[in-house]
SERO-4910 file (N, C-alpha, C, O; in steps of 0.05 Angstrom, whole numbers):
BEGIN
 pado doro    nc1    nc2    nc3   cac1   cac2   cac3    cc1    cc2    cc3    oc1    oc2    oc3
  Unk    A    636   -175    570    650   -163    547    678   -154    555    678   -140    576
  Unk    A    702   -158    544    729   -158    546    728   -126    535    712   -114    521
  Unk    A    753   -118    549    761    -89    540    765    -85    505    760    -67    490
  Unk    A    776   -110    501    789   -108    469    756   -106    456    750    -90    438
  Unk    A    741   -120    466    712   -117    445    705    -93    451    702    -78    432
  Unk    A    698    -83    476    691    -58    477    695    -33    465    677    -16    462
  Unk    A    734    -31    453    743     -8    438    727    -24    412    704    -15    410
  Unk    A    731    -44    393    720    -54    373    689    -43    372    681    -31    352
  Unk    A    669    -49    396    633    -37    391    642     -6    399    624      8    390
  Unk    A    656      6    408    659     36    406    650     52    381    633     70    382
  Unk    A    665     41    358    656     60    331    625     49    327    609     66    320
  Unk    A    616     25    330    594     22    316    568     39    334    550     53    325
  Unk    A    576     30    370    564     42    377    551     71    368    527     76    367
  Unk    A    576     90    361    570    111    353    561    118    333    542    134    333
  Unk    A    573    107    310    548    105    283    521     97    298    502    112    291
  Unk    A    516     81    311    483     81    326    471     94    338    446     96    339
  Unk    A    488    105    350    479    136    361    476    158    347    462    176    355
  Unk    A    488    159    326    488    187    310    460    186    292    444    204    288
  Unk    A    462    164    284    434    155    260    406    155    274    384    160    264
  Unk    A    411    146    301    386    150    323    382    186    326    360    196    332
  Unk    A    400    197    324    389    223    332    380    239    310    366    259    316
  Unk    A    383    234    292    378    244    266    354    261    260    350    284    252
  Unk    A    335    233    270    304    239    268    300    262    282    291    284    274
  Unk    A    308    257    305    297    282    331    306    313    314    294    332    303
  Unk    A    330    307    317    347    334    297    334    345    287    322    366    292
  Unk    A    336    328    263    315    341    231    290    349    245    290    374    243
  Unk    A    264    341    260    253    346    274    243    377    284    222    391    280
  Unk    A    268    381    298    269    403    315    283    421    293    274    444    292
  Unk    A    297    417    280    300    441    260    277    451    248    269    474    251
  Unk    A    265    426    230    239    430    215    218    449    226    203    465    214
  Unk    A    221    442    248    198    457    268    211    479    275    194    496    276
  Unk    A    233    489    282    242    513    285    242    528    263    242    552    267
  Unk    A    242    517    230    252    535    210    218    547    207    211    571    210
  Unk    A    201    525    202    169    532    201    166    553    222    158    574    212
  Unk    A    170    555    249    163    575    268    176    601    254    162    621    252
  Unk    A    202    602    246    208    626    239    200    638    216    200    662    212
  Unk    A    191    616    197    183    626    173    150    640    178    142    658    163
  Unk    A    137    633    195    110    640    204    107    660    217     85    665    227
  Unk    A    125    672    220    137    694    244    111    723    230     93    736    241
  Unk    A    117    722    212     93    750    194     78    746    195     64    762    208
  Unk    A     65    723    183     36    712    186     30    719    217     12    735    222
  Unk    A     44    709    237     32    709    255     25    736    271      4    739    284
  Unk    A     47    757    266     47    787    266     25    799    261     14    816    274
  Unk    A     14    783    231     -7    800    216    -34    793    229    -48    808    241
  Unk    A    -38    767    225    -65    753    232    -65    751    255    -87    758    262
  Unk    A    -44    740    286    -46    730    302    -70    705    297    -73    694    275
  Unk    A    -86    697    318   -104    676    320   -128    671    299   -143    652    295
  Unk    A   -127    695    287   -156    707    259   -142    686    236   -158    674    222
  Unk    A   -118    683    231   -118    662    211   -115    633    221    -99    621    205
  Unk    A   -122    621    236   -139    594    245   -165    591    242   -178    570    242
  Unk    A   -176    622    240   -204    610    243   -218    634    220   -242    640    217
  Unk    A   -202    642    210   -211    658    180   -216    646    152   -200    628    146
  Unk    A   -236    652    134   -253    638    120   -241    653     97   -240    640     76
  Unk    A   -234    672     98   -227    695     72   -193    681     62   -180    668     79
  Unk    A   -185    686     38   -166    681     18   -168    693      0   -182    688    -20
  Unk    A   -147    724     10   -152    742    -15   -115    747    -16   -107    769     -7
  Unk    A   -103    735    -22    -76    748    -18    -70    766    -31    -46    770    -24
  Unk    A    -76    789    -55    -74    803    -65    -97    823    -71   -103    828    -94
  Unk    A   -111    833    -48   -126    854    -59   -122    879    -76    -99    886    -81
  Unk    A   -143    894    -86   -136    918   -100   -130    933    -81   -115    950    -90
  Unk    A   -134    937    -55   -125    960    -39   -131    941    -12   -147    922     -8
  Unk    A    -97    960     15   -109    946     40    -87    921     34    -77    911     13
  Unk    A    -84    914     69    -74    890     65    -90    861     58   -114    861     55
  Unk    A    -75    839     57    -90    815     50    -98    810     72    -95    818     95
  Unk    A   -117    783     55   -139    778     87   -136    746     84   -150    734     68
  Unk    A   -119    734     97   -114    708     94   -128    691    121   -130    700    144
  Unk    A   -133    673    115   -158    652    134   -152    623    132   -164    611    113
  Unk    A   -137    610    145   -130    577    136   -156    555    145   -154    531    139
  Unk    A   -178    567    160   -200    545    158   -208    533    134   -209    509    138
  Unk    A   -214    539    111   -219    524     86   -196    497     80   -197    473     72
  Unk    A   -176    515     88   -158    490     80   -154    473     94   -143    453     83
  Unk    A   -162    471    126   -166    458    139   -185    445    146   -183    427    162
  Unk    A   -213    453    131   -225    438    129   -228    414    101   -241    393    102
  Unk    A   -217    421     84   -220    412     56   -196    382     65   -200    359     56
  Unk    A   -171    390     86   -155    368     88   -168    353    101   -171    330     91
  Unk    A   -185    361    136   -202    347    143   -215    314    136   -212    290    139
  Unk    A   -234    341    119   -249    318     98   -247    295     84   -257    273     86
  Unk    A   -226    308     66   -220    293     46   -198    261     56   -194    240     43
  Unk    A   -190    272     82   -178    258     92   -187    236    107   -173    216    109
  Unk    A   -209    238    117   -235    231    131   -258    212    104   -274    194    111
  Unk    A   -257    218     82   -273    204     62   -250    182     51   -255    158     52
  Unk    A   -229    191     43   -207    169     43   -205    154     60   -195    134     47
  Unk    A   -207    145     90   -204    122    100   -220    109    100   -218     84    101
  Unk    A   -250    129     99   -271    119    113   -276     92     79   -290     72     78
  Unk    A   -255    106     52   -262     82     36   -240     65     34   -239     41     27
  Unk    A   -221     82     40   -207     60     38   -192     29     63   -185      6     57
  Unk    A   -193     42     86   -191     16    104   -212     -8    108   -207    -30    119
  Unk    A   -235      0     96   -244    -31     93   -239    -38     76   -242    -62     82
  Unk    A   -231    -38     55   -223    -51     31   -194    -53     29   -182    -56      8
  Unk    A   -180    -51     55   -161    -52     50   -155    -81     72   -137    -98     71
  Unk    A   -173    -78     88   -175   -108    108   -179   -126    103   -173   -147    115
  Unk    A   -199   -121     69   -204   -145     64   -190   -155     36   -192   -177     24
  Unk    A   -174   -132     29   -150   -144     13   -123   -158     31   -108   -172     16
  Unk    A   -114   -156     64    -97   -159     67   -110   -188     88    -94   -204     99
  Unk    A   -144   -190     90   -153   -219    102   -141   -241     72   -124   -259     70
  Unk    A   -156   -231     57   -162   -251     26   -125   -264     23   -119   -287     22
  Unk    A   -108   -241     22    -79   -247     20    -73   -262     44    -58   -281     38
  Unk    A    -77   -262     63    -65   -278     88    -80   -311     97    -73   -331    110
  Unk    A   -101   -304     85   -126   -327     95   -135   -338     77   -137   -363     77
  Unk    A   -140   -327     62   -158   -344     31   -145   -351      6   -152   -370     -8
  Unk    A   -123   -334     -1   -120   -329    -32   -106   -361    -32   -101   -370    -10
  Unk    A   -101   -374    -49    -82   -395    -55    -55   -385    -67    -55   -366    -83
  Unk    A    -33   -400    -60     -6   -386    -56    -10   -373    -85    -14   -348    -86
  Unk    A    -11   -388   -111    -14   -371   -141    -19   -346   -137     -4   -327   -139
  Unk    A    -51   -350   -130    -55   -326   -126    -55   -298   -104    -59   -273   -105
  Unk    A    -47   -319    -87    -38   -291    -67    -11   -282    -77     -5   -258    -70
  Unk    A      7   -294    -91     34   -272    -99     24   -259   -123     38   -240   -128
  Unk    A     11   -260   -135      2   -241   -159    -10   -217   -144     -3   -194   -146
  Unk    A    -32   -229   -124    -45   -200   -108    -20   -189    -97    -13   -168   -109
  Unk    A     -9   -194    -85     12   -190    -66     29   -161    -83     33   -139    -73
  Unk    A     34   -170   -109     53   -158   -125     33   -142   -144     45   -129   -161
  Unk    A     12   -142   -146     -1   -121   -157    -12    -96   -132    -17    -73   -137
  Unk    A    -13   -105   -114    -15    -89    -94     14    -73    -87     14    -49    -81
  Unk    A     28    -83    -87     53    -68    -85     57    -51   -105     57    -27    -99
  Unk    A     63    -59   -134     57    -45   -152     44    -18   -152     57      2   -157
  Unk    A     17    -17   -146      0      8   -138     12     31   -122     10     55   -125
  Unk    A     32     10    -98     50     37    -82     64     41    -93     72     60    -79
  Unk    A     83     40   -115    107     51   -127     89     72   -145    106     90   -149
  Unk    A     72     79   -154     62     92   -177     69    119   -161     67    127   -138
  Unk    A     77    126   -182     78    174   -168     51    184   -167     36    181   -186
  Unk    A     46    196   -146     28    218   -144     13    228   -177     -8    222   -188
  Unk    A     31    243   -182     26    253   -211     15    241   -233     -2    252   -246
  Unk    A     25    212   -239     11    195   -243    -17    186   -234    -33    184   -253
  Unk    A    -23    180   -215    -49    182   -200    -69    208   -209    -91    205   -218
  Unk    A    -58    231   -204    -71    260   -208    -72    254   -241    -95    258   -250
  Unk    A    -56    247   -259    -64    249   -293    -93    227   -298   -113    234   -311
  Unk    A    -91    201   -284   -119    185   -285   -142    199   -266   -165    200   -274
  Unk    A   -136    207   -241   -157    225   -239   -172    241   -250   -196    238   -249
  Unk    A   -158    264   -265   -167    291   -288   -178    275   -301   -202    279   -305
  Unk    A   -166    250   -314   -169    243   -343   -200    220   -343   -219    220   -359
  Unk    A   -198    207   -327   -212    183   -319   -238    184   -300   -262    185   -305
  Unk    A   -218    184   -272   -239    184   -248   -262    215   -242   -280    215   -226
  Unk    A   -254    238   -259   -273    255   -258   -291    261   -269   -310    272   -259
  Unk    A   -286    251   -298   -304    245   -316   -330    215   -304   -354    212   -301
  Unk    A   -312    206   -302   -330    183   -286   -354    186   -261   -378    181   -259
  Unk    A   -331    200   -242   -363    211   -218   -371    231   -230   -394    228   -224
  Unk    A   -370    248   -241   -389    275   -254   -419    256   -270   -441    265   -266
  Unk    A   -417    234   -285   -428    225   -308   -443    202   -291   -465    199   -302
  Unk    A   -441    188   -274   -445    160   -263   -450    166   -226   -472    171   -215
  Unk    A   -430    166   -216   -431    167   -195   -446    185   -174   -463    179   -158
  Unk    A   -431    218   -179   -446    230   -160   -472    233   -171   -488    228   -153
  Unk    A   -484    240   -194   -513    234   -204   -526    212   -186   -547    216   -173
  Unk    A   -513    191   -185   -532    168   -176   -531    182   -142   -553    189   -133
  Unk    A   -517    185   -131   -515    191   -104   -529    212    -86   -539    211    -64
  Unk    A   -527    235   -111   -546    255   -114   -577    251   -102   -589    260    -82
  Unk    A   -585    230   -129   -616    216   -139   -618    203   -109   -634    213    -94
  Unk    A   -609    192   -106   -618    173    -77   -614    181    -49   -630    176    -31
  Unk    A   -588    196    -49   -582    219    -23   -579    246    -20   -566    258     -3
  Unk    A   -596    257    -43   -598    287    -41   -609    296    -17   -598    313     -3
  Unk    A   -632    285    -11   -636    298     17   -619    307     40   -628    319     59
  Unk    A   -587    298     38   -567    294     52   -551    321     37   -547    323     13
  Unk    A   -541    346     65   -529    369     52   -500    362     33   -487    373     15
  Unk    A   -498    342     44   -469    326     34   -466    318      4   -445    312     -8
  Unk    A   -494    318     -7   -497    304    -33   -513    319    -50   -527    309    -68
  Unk    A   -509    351    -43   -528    372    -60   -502    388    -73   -479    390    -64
  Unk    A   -515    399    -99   -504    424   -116   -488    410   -141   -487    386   -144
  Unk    A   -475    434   -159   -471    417   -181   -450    394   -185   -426    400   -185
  Unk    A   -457    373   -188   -432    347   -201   -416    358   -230   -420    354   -254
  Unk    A   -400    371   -217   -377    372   -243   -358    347   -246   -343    341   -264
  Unk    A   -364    335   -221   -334    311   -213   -312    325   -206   -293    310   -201
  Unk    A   -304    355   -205   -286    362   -182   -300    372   -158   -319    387   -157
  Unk    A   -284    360   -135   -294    371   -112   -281    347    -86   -264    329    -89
  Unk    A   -290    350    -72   -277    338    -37   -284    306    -41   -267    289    -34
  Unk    A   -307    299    -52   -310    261    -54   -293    254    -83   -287    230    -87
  Unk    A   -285    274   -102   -268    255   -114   -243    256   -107   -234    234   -113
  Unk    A   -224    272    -97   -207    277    -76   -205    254    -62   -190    236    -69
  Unk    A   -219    252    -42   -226    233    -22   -222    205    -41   -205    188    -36
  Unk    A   -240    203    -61   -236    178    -71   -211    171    -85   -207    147    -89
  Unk    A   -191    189    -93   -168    177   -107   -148    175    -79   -131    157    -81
  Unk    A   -147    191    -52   -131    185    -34   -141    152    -30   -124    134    -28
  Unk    A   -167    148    -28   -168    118    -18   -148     96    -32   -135     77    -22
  Unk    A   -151    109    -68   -142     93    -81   -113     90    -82   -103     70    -93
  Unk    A    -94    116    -67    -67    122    -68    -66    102    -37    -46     87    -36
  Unk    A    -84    101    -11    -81     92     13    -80     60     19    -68     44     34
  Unk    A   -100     61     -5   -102     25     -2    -71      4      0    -65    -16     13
  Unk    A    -60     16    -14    -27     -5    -22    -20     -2      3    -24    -22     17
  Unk    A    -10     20     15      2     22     41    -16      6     61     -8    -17     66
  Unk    A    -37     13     72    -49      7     92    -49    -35     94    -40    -50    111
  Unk    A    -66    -40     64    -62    -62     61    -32    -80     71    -28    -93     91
  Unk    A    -16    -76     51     11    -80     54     19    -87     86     29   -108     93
  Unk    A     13    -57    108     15    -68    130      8    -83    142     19   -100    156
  Unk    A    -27    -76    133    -47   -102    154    -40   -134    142    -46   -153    156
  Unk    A    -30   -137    116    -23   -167    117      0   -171    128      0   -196    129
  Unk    A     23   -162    140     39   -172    151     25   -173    182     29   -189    200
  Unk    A     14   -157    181     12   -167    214    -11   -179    217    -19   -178    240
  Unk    A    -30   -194    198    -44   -217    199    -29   -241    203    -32   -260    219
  Unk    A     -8   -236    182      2   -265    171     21   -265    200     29   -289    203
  Unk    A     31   -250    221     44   -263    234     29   -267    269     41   -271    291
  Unk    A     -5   -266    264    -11   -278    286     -8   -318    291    -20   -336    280
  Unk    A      7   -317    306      6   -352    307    -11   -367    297    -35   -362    299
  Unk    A      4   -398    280    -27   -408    284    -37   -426    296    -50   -446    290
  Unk    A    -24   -414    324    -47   -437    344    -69   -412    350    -92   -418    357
  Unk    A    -64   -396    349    -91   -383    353   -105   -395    334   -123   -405    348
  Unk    A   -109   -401    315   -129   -404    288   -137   -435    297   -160   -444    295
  Unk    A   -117   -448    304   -118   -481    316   -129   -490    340   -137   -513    345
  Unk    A   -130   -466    355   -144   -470    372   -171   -464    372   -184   -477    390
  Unk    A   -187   -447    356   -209   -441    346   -219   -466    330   -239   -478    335
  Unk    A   -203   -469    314   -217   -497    296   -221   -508    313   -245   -511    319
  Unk    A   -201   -519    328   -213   -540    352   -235   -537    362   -249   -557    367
  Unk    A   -241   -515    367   -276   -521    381   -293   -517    363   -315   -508    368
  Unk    A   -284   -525    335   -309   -523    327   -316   -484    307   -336   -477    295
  Unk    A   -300   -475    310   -310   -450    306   -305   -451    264   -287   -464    255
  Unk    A   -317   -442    253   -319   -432    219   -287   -423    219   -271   -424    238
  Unk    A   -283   -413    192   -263   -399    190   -272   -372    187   -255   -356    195
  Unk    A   -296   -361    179   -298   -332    185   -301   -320    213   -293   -298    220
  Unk    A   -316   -343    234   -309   -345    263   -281   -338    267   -278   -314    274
  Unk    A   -261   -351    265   -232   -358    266   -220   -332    266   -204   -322    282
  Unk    A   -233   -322    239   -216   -297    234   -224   -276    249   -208   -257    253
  Unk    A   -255   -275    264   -265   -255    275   -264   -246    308   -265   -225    321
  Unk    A   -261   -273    314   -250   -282    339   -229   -281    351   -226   -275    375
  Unk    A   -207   -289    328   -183   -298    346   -160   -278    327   -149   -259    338
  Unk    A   -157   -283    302   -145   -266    279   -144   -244    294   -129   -242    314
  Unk    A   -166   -219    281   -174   -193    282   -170   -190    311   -156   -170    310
  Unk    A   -172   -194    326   -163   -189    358   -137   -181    360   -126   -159    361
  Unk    A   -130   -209    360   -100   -212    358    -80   -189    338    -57   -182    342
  Unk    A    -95   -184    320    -74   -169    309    -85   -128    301    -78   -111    285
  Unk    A    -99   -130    317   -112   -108    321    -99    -81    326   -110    -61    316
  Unk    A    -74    -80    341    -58    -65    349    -39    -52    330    -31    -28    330
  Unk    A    -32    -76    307    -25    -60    283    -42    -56    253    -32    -47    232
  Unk    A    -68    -65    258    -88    -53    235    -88    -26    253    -87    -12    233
  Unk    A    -87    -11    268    -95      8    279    -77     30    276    -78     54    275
  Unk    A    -53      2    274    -26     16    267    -18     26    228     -2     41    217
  Unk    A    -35     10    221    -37     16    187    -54     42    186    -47     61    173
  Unk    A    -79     40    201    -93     63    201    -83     84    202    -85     99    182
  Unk    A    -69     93    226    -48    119    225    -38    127    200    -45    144    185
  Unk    A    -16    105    199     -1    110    180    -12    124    152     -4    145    141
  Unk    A    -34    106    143    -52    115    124    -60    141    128    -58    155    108
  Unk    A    -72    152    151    -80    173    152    -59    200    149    -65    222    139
  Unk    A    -32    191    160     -9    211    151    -10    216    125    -17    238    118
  Unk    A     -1    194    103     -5    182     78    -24    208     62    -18    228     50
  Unk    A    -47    196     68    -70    213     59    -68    249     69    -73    267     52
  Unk    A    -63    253     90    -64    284     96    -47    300     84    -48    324     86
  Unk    A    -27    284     69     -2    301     64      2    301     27     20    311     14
  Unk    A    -23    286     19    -18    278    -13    -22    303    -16    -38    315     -1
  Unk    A     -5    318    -40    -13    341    -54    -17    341    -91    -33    357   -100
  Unk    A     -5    327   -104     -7    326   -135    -28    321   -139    -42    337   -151
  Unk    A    -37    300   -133    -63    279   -141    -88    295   -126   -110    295   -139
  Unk    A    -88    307   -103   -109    318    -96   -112    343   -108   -136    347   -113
  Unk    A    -94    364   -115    -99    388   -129   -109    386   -152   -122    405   -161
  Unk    A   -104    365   -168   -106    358   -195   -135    351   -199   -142    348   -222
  Unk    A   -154    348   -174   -188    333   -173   -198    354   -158   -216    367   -169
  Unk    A   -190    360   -137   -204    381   -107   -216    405   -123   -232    419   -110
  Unk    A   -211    415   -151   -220    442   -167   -205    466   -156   -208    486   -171
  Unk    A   -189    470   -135   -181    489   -117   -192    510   -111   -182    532   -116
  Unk    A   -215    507   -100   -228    535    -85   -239    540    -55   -257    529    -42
  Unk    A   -216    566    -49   -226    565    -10   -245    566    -10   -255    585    -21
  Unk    A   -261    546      1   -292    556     11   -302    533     30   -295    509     26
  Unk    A   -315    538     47   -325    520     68   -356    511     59   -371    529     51
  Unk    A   -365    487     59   -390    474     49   -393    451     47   -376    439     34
  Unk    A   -419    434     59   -419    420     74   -414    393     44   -403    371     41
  Unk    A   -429    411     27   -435    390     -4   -408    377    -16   -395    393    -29
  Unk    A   -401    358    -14   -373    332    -17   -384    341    -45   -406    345    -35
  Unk    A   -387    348    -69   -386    352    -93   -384    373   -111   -387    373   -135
  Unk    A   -377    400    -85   -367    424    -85   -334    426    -93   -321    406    -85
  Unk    A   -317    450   -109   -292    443    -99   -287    462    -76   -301    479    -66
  Unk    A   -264    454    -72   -246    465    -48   -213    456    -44   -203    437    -58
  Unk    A   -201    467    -28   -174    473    -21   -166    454     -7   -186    446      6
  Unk    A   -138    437      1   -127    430     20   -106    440     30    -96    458     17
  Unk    A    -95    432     52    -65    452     55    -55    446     31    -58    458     10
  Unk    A    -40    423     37    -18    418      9    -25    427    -16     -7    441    -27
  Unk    A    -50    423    -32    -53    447    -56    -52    465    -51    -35    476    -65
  Unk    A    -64    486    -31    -63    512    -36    -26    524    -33    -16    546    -39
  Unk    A    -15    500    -22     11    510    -22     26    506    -57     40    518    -73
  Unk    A     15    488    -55     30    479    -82     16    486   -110     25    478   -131
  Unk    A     -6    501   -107     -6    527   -125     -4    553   -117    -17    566   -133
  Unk    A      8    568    -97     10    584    -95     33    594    -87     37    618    -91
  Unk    A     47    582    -78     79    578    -71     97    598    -95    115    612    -84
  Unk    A     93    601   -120    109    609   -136     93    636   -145     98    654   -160
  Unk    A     75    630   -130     62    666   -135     65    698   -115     55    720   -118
  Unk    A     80    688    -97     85    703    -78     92    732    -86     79    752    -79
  Unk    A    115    732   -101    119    749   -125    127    780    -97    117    803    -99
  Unk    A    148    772    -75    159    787    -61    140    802    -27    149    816    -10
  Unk    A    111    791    -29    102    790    -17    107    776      6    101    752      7
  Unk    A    120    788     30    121    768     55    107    754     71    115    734     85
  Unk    A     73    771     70     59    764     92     49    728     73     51    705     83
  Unk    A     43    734     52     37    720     41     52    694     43     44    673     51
  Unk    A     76    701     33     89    682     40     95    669     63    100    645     62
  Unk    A     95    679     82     87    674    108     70    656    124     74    640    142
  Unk    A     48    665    111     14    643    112     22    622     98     19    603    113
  Unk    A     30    616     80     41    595     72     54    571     82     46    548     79
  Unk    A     79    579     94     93    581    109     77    566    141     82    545    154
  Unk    A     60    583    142     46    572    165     24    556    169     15    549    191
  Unk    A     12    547    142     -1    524    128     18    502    132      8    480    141
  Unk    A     42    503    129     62    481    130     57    473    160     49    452    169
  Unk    A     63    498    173     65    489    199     42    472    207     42    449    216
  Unk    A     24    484    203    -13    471    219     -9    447    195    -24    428    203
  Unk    A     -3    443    184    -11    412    171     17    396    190     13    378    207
  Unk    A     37    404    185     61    380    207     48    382    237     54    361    249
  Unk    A     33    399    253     20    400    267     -6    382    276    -14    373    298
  Unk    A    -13    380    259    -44    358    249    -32    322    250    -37    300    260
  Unk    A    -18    335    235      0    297    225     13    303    250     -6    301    266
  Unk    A     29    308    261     39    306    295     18    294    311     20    273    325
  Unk    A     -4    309    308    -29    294    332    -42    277    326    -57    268    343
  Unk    A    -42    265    296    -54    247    296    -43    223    303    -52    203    315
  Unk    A    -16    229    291      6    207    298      1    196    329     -7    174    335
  Unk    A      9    223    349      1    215    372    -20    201    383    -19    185    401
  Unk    A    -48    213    363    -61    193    383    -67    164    370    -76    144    382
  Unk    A    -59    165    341    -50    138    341    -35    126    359    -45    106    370
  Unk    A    -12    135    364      3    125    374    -13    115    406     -8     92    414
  Unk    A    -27    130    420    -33    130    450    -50    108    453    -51     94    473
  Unk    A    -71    104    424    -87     78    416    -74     55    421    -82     40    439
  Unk    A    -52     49    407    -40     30    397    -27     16    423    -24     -9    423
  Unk    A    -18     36    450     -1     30    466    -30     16    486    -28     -6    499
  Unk    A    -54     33    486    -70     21    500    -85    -11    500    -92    -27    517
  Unk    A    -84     -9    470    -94    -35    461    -74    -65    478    -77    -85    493
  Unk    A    -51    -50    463    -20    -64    472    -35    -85    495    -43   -108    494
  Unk    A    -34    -57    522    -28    -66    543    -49    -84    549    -47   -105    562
  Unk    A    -79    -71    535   -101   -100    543    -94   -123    519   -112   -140    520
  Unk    A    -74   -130    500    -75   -150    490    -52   -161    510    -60   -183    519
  Unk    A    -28   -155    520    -17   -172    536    -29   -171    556    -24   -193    568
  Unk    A    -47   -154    572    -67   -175    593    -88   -190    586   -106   -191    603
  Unk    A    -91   -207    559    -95   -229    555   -129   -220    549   -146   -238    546
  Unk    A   -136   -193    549   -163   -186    535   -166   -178    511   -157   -157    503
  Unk    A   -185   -205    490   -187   -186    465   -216   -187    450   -224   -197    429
  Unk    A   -228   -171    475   -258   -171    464   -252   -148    451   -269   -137    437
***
């Protein structure tokens, strides 16, 4: 590279540099403004609100008694019932698009699936109230009830609010994303992998199970994450089904709290109270905290897989 090009990539370089740092920045602010904002909370409760069950922020007398396990468990969950419905159905919307559909119809899927991700939250949460609760209260958890009551998970009353219909509209907010990813990174495993399978003889569901799904494993794993950020952080659509009440219980047809609702109904009730506001405040934090580690160990998955798919293992 000649001196004259060098002053010429000088400015761009630096626009590249500045836009790369960005992330970290915002980052480390975010996380410094949350630490300070938690500063009371943490005064008041120290370690008792990680593992406190009570949510009384306004008693008649006495200070409040604030406890973020409910909400941590209700995000948990609900977060945890959402993948568990929505990534298989989302593998096999982004196999059917990459492998089966015929071009017609794989750009119709293609674009109705996309479609689904542009819809707002809020939107989602109005067919929830209106639709999907009425629906498992009347149909669903009844039947689930009848056949898996013996299961603590599937006892007490079916109103249709509570942690599985929660769970079930994140799947339905998770699916577009997750899918979306895992077909691109189907569609760009080679196809001599697939050609070389035919060659011996192998099916095409062989093909796909064998050589496909191996091969592109590293970023279904990598949709997974993502999804799971996705899902931990929805707040409209889940407050709008979840019924909002702290309480810990094992029954998916109970309601309950997640971070993001209890923030986002309670947020405007503070009404000059600091500590309160505070806990809040530090709900923020323990949820960017949560999504931090999951990220990571997504992330630590992903790098492992890596390294045994370029050493040429993909059992």
């Amino acid at each position: 590279m000649t001196r004259k090009q060098g002053l010429r990539n000088g400015p761009f370089h630096l626009l590249i540099w500045l836009a790369a740092l960005v992330v970290p920045v915002i980052s480390v602010l975010l996380t410094y403004e949350l630490l300070i904002g938690s500063f009371d909370s943490f005064k008041a409760f120290s370690y008792r609100f990680l593992i406190g069950t009570d949510w009384i922020p306004n008693p008649p007398r006495g200070l409040p008694s604030l406890g973020a396990l409910p909400a941590i468990y209700g995000s948990v969950v609900t977060t945890l019932i959402g993948l568990l419905l929505a990534v298989p159905v989302s593998l096999g919307v982004a196999l059917f698009q990459s492998e089966l559909a015929p071009r017609i119809l794989r750009n119709l899927s293609v674009f109705l699936t996309e479609m689904l991700a542009a819809v707002p939250s809020v939107v989602y949460g109005l067919w929830g109230l209106l639709i999907l609760v009425p629906f498992m209260r009347d149909y669903i958890d009844p039947q689930l009830q009848s056949s898996l009551g013996f299961l603590p998970f599937f006892t007490g009353p079916t109103t249709g609010l509570g942690m599985f219909t929660a769970g079930v509209i994140l799947a339905v907010m998770v699916i577009p994303y997750a899918s979306s990813i895992m077909r691109e990174v189907v569609t760009a495993v080679p196809l001599s992998q697939r050609e070389a399978m035919f060659a011996l003889g192998a099916s095409e569901w062989e093909t796909v199970r064998r050589s496909v799904l191996p091969y592109a494993r590293t970023g279904i794993i990598a949709a997974v994450v993502l999804a799971m950020g996705r899902a931990i952080g929805e707040t409209m659509a889940v407050t709008m089904v979840i019924g909002n009440v702290p309480r810990i219980s094992p029954s998916l047809f109970l309601p309950a709290y997640t971070i993001p609702s209890i923030i986002a109904n309670e947020f405007t009730e503070v009404a000059g109270n600091q500590v309160y506001l505070s806990a809040l405040i530090e709900l923020g934090l323990i949820l960017f905290l949560i999504a931090f580690l999951m990220n990571l160990a997504g992330r630590v998955v992903v790098n492992r897989l890596t390294i045994r798919t370029r050493g040429g293992s993909f059992a």
